[in-house]
C-alpha positions as CSV (number, residue, x, y, z in Angstrom):
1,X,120.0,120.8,109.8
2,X,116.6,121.8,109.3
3,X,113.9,122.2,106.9
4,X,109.8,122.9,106.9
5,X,107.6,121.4,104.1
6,X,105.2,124.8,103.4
7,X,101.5,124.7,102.7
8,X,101.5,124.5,99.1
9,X,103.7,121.8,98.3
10,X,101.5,119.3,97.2
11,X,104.6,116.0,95.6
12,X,107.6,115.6,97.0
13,X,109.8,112.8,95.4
14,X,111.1,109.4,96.2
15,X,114.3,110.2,98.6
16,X,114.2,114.0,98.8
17,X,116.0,114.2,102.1
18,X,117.9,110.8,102.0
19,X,120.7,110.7,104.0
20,X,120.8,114.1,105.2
21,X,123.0,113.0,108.5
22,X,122.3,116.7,110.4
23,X,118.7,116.5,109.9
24,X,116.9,115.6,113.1
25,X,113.3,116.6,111.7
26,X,111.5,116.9,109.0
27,X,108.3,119.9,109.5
28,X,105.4,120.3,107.8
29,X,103.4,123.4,108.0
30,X,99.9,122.8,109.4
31,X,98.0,124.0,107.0
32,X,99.4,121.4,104.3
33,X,97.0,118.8,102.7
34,X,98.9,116.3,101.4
35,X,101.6,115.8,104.2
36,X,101.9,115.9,107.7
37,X,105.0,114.9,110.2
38,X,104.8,113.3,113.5
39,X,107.9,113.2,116.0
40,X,109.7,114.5,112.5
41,X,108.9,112.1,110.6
42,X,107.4,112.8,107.2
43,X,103.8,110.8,105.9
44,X,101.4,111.3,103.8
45,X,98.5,113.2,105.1
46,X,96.4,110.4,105.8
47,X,99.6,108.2,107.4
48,X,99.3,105.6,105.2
49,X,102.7,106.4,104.0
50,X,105.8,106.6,105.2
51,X,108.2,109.3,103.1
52,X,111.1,110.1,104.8
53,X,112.5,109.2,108.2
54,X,115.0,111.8,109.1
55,X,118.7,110.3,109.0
56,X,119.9,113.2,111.8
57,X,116.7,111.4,114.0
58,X,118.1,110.4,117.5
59,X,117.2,106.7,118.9
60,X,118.2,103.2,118.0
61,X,115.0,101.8,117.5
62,X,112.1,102.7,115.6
63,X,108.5,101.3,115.2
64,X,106.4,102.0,112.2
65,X,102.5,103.5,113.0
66,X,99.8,100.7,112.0
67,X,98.5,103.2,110.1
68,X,101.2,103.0,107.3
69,X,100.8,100.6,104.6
70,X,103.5,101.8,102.5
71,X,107.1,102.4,103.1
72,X,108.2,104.7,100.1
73,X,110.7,104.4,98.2
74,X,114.6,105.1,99.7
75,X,112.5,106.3,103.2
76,X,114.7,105.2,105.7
77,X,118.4,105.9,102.9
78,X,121.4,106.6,105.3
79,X,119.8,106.6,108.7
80,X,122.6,105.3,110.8
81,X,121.6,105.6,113.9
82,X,119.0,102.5,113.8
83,X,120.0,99.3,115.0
84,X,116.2,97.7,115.2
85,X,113.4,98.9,112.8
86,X,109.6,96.9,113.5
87,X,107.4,96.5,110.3
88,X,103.5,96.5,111.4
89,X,101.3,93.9,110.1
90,X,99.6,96.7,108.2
91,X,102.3,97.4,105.5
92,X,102.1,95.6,102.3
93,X,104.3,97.2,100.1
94,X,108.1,98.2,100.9
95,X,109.5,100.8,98.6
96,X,113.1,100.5,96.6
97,X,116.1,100.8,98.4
98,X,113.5,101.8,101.6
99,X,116.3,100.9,103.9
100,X,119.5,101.4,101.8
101,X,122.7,102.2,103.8
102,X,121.3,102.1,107.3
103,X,124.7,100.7,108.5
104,X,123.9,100.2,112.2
105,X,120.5,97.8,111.0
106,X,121.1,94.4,112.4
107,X,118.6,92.1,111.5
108,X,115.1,92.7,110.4
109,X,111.5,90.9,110.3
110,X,109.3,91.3,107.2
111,X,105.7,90.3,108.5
112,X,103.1,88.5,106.6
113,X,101.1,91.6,105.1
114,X,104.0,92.1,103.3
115,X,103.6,91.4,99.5
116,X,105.8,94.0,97.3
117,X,109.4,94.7,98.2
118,X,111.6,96.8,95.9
119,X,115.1,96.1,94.2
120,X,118.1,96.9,96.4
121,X,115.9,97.4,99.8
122,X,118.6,96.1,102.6
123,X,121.7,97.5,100.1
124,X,124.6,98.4,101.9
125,X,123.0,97.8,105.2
126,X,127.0,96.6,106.4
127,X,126.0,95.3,110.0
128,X,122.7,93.4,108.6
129,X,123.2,89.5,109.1
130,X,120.3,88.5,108.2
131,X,116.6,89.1,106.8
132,X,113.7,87.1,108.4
133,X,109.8,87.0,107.2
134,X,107.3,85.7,108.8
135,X,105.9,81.9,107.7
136,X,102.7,83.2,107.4
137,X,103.7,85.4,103.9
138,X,102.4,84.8,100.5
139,X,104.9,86.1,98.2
140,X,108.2,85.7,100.2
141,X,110.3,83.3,102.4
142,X,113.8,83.9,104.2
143,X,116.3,80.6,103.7
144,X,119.6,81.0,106.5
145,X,118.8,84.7,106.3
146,X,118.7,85.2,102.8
147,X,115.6,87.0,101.1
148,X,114.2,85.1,98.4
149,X,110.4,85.2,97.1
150,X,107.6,82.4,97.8
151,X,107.9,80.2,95.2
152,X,112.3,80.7,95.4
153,X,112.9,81.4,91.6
154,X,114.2,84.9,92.7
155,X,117.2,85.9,95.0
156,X,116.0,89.7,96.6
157,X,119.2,90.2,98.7
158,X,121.5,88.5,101.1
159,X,122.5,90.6,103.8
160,X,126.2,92.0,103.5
161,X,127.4,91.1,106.8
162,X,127.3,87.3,106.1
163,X,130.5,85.8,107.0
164,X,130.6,83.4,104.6
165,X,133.1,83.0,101.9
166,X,131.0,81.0,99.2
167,X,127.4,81.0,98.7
168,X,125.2,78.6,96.5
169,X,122.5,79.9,95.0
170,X,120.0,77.4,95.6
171,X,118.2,75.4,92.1
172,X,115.4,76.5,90.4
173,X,116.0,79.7,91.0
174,X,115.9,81.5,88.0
175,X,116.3,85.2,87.9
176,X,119.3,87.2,90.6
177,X,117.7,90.6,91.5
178,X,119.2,94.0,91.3
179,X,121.4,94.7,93.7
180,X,121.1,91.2,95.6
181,X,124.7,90.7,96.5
182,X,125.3,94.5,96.9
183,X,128.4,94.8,99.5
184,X,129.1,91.4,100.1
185,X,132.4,91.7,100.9
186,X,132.8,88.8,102.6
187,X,131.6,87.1,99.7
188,X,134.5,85.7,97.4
189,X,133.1,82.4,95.6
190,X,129.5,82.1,94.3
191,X,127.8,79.0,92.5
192,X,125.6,80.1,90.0
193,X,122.9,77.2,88.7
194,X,121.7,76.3,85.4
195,X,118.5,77.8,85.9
196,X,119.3,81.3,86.4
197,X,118.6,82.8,83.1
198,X,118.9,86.7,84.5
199,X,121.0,88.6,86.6
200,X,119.8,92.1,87.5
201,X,121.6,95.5,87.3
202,X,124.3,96.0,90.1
203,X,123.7,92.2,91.1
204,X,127.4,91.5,92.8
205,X,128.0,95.6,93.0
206,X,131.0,96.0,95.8
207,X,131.3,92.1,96.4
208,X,134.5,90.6,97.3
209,X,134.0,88.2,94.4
210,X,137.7,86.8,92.7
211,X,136.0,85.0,90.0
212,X,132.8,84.2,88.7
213,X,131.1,81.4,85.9
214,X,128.2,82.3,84.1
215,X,126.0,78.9,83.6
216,X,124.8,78.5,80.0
217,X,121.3,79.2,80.9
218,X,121.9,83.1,81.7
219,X,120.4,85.3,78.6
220,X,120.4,88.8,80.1
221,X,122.8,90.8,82.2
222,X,121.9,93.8,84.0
């Protein structure tokens, strides 16, 4: 329910508090140089990263400071409460699994600074529908909601609360991420072309898939 960073701790790890659902807060003593929280909410010192967002945190909506430019890994695991999370312009790089299980997240917009997302970052986000990005990024492009990257030779993630049956994976993509159809539940039929050659770890994870056929191009299973 509650917990204060002291002075001398100078790492704290990917996730430390994630999805701690009684934990409005996350303190930091003051006379700590390496981290600092505002409104709870944990950064690094200099608030160019984001560590952890409190899952206990009251309030639907949330809007990153445009001094972050990292969103650390698993930051924002299990916070159920938000509905509507804005990226500034100023990120570039969004951790793995940053937003993992925030069940309540509708949609969200990756802007155009944007250029490194992790594996698994919208997993098990159950009321997502879909992921947009802005046409002005250089390493990644959203097709119906889906989250692929610039040049479309990778599927990132499509959001679990599609309500579609089937999906085909579009050609020339060539490698399914980890954790890209994590929860699709919905999901019971998937087309698979000849050009995927890899399927990352905990690809169709908790899917409603029946069946499945593996094209003869696929060399490596996750």
């Amino acid at each position: 329910t509650s917990v204060t960073i002291p002075a001398g701790v100078t790492e704290i790890g990917n996730g430390a508090f994630e999805a701690c659902k009684n934990l409005p807060a996350i303190n930091v003593a003051a006379g700590n140089v390496h981290y600092i929280s505002e409104d709870g909410i944990l950064f690094n010192k200099e608030k160019t990263a984001l560590v952890q967002y409190p899952a206990g945190r009251a309030g639907a909506s949330y809007t990153i400071s445009n001094s972050v430019k990292i969103i650390a890994e698993e930051a924002f695991n299990g916070c159920d409460n938000l509905t509507s999370i804005t990226i500034p312009t100023s990120v570039t790089s969004i951790g793995n699994a940053a937003f993992a299980n925030c069940h309540s997240l509708t949609s969200i917009t990756i802007p155009a600074s944007v250029v490194s997302i992790g594996w698994g970052v919208f997993s098990a986000c159950q009321a997502l529908t879909e992921i947009k990005v802005d046409a002005a990024n250089p390493a990644y492009i959203a097709i119906d909601g889906v989250l692929f990257d610039k040049n479309m030779t990778t599927v990132i993630q499509r959001p679990e609360k599609r309500s579609e049956t089937s999906y085909t994976i579009p050609s020339g993509v060539t490698t399914i991420a980890e954790g890209a159809f994590w929860g699709n539940t919905e999901l019971t039929s998937i087309t698979i072309p000849n050009d995927v050659s890899m399927i990352g770890d905990r690809a169709f994870s908790h899917s409603g898939l029946t069946s499945v056929t593996l094209p003869v191009s696929v060399t490596q299973i996750g």
